[in-house]
N, C-alpha and C positions, 0 to 999 in steps of 0.2 A: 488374162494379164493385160495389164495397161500400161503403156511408155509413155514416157512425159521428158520431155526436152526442152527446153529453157533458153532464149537467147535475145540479147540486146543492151545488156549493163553493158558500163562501158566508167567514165571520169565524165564530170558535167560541172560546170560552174553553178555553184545556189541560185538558185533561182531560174534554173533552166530546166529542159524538160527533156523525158526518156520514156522508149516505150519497151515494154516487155513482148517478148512473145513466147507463147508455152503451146507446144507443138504437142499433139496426143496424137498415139497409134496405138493398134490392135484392137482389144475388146471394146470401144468408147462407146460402145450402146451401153453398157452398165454402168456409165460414168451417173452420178446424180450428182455431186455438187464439185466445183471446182474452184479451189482457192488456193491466191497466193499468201505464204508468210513471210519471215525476213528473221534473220539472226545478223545483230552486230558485237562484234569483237566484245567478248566478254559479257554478254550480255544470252538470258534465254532466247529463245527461237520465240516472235511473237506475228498472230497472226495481223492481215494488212487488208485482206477483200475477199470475194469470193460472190461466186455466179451457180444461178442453179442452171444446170447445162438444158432441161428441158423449156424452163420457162423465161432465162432470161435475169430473173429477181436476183438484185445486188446488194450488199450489205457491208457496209466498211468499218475498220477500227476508228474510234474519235481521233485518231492522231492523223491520218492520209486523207479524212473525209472531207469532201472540197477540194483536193488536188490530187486524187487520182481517181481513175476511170478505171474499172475491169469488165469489158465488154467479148464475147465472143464471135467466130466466126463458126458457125456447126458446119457449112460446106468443106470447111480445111478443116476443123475437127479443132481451133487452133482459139487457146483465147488471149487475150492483150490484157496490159495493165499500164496503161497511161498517165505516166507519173511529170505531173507538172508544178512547178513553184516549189520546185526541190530544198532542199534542205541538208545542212552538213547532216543531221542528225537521222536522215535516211540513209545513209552509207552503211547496207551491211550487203551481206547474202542474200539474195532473193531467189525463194523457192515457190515450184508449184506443186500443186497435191490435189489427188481427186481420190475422192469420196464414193466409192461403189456400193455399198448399202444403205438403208432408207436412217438407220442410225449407226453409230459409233464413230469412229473416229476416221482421218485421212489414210488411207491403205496402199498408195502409189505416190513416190516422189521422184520430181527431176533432181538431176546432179546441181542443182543453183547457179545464179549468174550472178559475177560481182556488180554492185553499183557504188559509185563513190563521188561523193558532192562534196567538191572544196568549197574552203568561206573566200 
């Protein structure tokens, strides 16, 4: 089993910046990939970044790419997403989720953290 905890949204003026952080406990040797997504109001759950826990290697959706960061810390077990040049149109739920096998889908998710970017 793996826990995953989520904390740092908050309200931010556009164009200001927030950092995430997704706190992992228990089994995290089996972690392989760890990405954040986002769900806003009315809208599906879509994915936003994601790190491969062993190597580092990052990969963003075209919409965050250039203004967010998703970097880890593997000593805290703990990884960030460094969201800068915000945007009304980022205000949703932000979730993290780790990937425990070498395919299929995300298998552990935090309870999400609100973000919310006034114009």
């Amino acid at each position: 089993q793996v826990q995953l905890v989520e904390s740092g949204g908050g309200l931010v003026q556009a164009g200001g910046s927030l950092r995430l952080s997704c706190a992992a406990s228990g089994r995290t040797f089996r972690i392989n990939l760890l990405g954040w997504f986002r769900q806003a109001p009315g809208k599906e759950r879509e994915f936003a970044a994601v790190i491969r826990w062993s190597s580092g290697s990052t990969n963003y959706a075209d919409s965050v790419k250039g203004r967010f960061t998703i970097s880890r810390d593997s000593a805290k077990n703990t990884v960030y997403l460094q969201m800068d040049s915000l945007k009304p149109e980022d205000t949703a739920i932000y979730y993290c989720a780790a990937r425990t096998n070498v395919v299929g889908g995300y298998d552990y998710w935090g309870q999400g953290t609100q973000v919310t970017v006034s114009s």
